[in-house]
C-alpha positions in Angstrom: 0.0 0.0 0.0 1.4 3.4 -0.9 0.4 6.2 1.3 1.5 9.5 0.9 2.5 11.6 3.8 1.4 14.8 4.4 3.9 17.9 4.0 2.9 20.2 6.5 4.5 23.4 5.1 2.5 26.2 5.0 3.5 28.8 2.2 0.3 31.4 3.2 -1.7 31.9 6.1 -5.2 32.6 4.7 -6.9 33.8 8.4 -4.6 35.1 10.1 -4.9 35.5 13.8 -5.8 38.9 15.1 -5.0 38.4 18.3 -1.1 39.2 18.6 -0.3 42.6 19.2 2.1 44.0 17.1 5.6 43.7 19.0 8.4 46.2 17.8 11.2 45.2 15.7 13.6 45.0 18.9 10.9 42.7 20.7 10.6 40.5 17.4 14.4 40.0 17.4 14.4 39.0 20.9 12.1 36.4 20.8 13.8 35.3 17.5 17.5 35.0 19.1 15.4 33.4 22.5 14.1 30.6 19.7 17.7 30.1 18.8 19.3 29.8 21.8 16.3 27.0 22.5 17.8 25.1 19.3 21.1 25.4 20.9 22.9 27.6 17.5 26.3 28.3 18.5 27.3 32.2 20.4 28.5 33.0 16.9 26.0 32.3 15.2 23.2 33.7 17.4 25.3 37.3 17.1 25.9 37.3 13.5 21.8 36.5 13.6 21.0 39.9 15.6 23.7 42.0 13.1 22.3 41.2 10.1 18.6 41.5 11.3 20.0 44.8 12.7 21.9 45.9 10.1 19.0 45.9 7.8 17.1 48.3 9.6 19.9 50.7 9.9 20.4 50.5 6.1 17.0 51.0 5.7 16.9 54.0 8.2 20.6 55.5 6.9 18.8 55.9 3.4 15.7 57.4 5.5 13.0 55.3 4.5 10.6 54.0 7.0 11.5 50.6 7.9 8.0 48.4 9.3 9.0 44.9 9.9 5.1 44.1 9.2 4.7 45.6 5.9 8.1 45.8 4.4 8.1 43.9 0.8 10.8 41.8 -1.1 11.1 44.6 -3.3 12.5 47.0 -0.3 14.8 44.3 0.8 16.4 44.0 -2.5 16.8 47.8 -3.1 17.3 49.0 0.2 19.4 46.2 2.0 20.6 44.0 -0.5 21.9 47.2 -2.9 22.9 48.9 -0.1 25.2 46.4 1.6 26.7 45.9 -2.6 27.3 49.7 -2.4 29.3 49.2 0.6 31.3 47.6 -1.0 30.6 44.1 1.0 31.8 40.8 -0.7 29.7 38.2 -2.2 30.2 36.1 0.8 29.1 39.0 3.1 25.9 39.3 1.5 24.9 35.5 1.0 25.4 35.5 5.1 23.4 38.7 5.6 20.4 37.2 3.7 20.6 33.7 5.1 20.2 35.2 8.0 17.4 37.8 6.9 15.7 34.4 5.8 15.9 33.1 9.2 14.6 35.5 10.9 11.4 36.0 8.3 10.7 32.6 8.6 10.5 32.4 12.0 8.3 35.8 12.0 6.3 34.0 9.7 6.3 30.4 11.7 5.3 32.0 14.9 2.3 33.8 13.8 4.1 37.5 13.3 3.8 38.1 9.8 1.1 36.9 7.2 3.3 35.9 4.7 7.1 34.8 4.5 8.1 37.2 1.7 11.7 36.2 1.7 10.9 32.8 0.1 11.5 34.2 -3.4 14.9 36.0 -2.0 17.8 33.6 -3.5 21.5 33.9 -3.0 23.4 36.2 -4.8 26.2 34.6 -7.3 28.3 36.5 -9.8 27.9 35.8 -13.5 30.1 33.4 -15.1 32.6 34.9 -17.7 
C-alpha cells in the first residue's frame, strides 16, 4: 500500500490570527534569538543573527525610508538592503550570510504567527555571472 505523507509546510496563512499585538522590531528580534538559543545555534551564530537583522534596519533607516517589519516587501529588501550592503562595497560572501540570516529570521516571523506571509521565500542567493 502506498500512502502518501502529508507535508505540513505552509506557504500562506489565509486567516490570520488577530489576536497578537504587534511587537516592535527589537521585541521580534528577541524572541527570534530566544528561539535560537532553544535550538542550541552556536554564540556565533546567534550574534551574526541579531547583526544582520540589525543591520538591515539601519540601512534602511541610513537611506531614511521607513523601515516596518510588518509591511516591508521583497522589493525594499532588495533595493534598500541588499543594494545597499553591494554599495558598501561588502563581498559576495558577506551578503549571501546577511540574507541567510534575513531568511531566518522572516521565517520564524512567519512560523510564529508575526507576519502573514514569508516574503523572503522568493529572496535567493546572490552569485556573480560566469565569464
Amino acid at each position: 500500500m502506498n500512502v502518501r505523507r502529508r507535508q505540513n509546510k505552509l506557504e500562506h496563512a489565509e486567516n490570520p490570527s488577530k489576536a497578537k499585538q504587534q511587537l516592535s522590531f527589537e521585541d521580534l528580534l528577541h524572541s527570534f534569538i530566544l528561539d535560537c538559543k532553544a535550538k542550541n545555534l552556536s554564540p556565533l551564530t546567534l550574534r551574526f543573527y541579531q547583526d544582520s537583522a540589525k543591520q538591515m534596519k539601519e540601512a534602511f533607516l541610513a537611506q531614511q525610508v521607513t523601515f516596518d517589519i510588518y509591511t516591508v516587501s521583497i522589493r525594499e529588501i532588495k533595493n534598500h538592503f541588499i543594494a545597499y550592503l553591494f554599495d558598501q562595497r561588502r563581498s559576495d560572501n558577506t551578503v549571501n550570510g546577511r540574507i541567510k540570516a534575513i531568511k531566518q529570521f522572516f521565517k520564524y516571523l512567519f512560523e510564529e504567527g508575526w507576519l502573514t506571509e514569508n516574503i523572503v521565500n522568493d529572496l535567493h542567493l546572490w552569485s556573480r555571472p560566469r565569464s
